[in-house]
C-alpha positions in Angstrom: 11.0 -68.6 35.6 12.9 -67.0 38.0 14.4 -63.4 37.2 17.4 -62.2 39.5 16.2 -59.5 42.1 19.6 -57.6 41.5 19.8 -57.6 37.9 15.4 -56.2 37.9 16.6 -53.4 40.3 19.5 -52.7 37.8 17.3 -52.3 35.2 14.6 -49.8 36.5 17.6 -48.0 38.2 18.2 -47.6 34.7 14.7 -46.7 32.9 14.4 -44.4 36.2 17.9 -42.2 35.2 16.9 -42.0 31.3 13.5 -40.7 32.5 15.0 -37.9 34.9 17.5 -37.5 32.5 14.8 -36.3 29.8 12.6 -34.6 31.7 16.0 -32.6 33.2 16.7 -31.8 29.8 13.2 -30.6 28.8 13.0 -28.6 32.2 16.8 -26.9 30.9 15.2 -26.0 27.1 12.1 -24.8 28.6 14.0 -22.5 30.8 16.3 -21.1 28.5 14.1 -20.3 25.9 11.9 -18.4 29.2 15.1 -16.4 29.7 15.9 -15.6 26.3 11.8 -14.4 25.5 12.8 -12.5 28.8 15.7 -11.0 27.3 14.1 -10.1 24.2 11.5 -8.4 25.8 13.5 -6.6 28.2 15.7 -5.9 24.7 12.7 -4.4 23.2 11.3 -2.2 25.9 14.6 -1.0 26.4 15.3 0.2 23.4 12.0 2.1 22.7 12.6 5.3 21.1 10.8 9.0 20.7 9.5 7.8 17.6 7.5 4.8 19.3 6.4 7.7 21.8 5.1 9.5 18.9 2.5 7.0 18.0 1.9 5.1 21.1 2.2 7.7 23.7 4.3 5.5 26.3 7.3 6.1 28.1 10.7 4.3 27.7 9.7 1.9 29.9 6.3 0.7 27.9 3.0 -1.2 29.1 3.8 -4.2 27.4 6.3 -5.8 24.6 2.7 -6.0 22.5 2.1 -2.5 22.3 5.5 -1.5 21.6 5.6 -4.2 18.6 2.7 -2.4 16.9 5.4 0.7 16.5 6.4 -0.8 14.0 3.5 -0.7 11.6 3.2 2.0 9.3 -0.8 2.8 9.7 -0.7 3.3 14.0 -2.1 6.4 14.9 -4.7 8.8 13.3 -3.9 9.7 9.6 -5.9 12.8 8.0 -5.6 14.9 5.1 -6.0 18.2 5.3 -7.4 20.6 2.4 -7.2 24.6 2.3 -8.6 26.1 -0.6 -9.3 30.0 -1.5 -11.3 31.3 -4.8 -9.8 34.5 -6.7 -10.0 35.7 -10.4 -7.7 34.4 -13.3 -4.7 36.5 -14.3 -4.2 34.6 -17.6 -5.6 32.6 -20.4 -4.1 29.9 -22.3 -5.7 29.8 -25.4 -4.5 26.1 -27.7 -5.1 27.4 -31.7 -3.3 26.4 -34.5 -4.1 25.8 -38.4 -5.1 22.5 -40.7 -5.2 22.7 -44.2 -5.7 19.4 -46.6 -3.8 19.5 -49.9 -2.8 16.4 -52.7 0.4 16.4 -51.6 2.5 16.9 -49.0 4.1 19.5 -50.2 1.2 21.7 -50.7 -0.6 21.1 -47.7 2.6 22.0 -45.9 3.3 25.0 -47.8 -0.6 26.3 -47.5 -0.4 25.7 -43.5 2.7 27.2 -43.2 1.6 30.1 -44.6 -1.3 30.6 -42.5 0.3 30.1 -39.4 2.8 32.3 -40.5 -0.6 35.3 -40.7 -1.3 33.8 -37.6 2.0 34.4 -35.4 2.3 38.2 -37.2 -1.3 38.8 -35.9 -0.5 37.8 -32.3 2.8 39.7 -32.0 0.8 42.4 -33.4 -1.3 42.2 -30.2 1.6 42.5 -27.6 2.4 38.8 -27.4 6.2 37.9 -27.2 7.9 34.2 -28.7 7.8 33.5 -25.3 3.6 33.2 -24.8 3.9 31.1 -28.3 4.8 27.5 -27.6 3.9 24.7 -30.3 2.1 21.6 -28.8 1.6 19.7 -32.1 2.9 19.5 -35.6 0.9 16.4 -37.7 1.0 15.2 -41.4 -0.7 12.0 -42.2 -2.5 10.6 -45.1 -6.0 11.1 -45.8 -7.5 8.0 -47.5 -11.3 7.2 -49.0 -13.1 4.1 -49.5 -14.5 2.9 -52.9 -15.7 -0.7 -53.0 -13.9 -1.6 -50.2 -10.5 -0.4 -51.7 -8.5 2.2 -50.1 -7.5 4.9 -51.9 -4.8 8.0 -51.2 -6.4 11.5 -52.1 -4.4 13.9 -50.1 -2.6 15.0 -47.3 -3.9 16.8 -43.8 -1.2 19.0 -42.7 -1.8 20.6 -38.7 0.0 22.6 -36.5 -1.1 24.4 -33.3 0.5 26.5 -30.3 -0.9 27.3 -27.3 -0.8 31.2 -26.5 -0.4 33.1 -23.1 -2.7 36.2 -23.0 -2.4 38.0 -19.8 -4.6 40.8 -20.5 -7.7 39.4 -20.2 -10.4 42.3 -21.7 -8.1 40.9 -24.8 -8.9 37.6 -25.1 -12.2 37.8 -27.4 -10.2 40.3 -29.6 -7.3 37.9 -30.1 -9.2 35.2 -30.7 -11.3 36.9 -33.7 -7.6 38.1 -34.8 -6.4 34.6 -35.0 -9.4 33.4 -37.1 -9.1 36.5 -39.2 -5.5 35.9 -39.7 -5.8 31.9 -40.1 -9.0 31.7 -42.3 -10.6 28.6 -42.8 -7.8 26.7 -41.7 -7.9 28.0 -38.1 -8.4 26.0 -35.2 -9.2 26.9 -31.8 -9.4 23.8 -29.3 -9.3 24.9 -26.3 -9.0 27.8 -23.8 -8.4 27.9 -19.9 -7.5 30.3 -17.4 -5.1 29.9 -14.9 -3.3 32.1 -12.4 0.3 32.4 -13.6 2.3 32.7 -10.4 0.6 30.4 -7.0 3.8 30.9 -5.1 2.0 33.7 -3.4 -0.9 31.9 -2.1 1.2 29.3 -0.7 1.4 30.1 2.6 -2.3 30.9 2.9 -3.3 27.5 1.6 -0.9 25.6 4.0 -2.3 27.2 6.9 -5.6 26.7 6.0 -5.0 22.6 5.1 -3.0 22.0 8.3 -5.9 23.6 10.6 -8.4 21.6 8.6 -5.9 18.1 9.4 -5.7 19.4 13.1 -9.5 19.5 13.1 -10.4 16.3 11.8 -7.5 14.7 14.1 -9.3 16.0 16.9 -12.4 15.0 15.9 -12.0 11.7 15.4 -9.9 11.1 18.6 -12.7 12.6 20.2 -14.6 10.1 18.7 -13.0 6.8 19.7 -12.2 8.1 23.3 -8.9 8.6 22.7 -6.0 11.9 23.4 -4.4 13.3 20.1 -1.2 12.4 20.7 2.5 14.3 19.1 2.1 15.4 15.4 4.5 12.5 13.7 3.9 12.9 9.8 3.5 16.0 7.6 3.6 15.7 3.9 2.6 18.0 1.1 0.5 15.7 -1.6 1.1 17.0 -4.9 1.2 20.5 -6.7 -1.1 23.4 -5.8 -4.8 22.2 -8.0 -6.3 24.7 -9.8 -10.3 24.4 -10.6 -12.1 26.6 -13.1 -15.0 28.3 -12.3 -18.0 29.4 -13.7 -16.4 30.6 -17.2 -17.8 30.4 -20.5 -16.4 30.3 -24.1 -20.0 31.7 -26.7 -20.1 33.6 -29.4 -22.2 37.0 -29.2 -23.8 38.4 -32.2 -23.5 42.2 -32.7 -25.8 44.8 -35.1 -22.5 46.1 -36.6 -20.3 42.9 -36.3 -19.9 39.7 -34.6 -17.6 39.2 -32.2 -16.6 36.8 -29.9 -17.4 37.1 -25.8 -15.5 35.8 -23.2 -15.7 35.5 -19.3 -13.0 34.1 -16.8 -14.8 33.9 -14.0 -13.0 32.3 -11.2 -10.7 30.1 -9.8 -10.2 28.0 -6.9 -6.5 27.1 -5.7 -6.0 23.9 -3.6 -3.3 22.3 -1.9 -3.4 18.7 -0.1 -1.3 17.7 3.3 -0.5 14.0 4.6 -0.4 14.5 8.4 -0.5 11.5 11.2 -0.6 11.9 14.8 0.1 9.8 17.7 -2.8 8.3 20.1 -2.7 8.6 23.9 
């Protein structure tokens, strides 16, 4: 069969435009989304700030769009935490004592703990201490229950209420603490004592200094360590409240010819503060 000459050219004049057609529109989409990754990247390097200079330690114009995108993560750079710490003696005790007393009923185990916490209270004021060293922590009444043949059964009441006392003077401590159980009786209860220094504001300054030369020191030591330049301080954050550790204090009792009598020692405290600092890397 014979095919017209004309009407074959026609045809792969045809097939020939579609193709150049396609591959002219594949060339134009490649090309513009080359120019618009170019002007992104020229849109990021352009707008690189101090901050990025902070933690990357390039200039405005920047090595490359890739290290200027790691800016933006939180962790770049060298993150420490410094610690500065200094040991002194207590200047006050806080002492947690209260009374319990057991009754049949409510009302009288109220009434008999009241009453000794009452003694209690006249006994500290009577040693210098002000309503403002006596706070109460706890007041508790609940039921007191026994077990017969598998049967509950009600006998009484347990009535408890305890304070935590400020004593400053510290030679005073043992004294007030075999007032309170004087004054209480069998009902007293002493959980608990710690010493603490009352006002830290002092040392503040001290302890900064000494936990930002500890961060500066471990910065530099570990940039020293993977070959790198300590680059521009960037962070600095405090990380909680001043810490206060107890030393080597005891809480015994000491038996006496004439009478007993209770001994304490404060021994001493370390203070302690925490700071967050991060750093850039050249």
């Amino acid at each position: 069969m014979l095919i017209d000459l004309g009407v074959m050219l026609s045809i792969f004049g045809l097939m020939v435009g579609c193709t150049n057609g396609e591959a002219a529109t594949t060339d134009l989409k490649l090309t513009n989304a080359s120019n618009s990754v170019a002007k992104q990247s020229d849109s990021i390097v352009g707008t690189s700030t101090s901050s990025s200079e902070f933690l990357t330690g390039f200039d405005d114009r920047g090595e490359s769009v890739g290290n200027l995108l790691q800016v933006a993560a939180s962790d770049v750079g060298i993150w420490v935490t410094g610690r500065g710490s200094i040991t002194l003696e207590p200047d006050m005790a806080k002492i947690n004592v209260g009374v319990q007393v057991e009754g049949r009923t409510v009302s009288q185990a109220r009434q008999e703990a009241s009453s000794a916490m009452d003694s209690v209270v006249k006994k500290l004021k009577s040693e210098g201490l002000t309503d403002k060293d006596i706070q109460t922590t706890s007041f508790n009444i609940y039921p007191k229950y026994d077990y017969h043949e598998g049967k509950q059964e009600l006998v009484g009441y347990t009535v408890s209420n305890m304070v935590t006392i400020k004593v400053r003077d510290l030679d005073k401590v043992g004294e007030i603490i075999d007032s309170i159980a004087d004054a209480g009786g069998d009902a007293t209860r002493i959980n608990g004592i710690n010493f603490t220094v009352e006002d830290t504001s002092q040392f503040m300054e001290e302890l900064r200094e000494k936990a930002m030369q500890q961060a500066f020191d471990k910065a530099q030591h570990l940039a020293d360590l993977g070959g790198v330049s300590l680059g521009q301080l960037a962070y600095v954050g405090e990380a909680g409240d001043v810490g206060q550790v107890s030393g080597g204090f005891g809480f015994e009792r000491a038996m006496a010819m004439s009478a007993p009598s209770t001994s304490i020692s404060s021994g001493e405290l370390e203070l302690s503060i925490a700071i967050n600092v991060a750093f850039g890397i050249r």
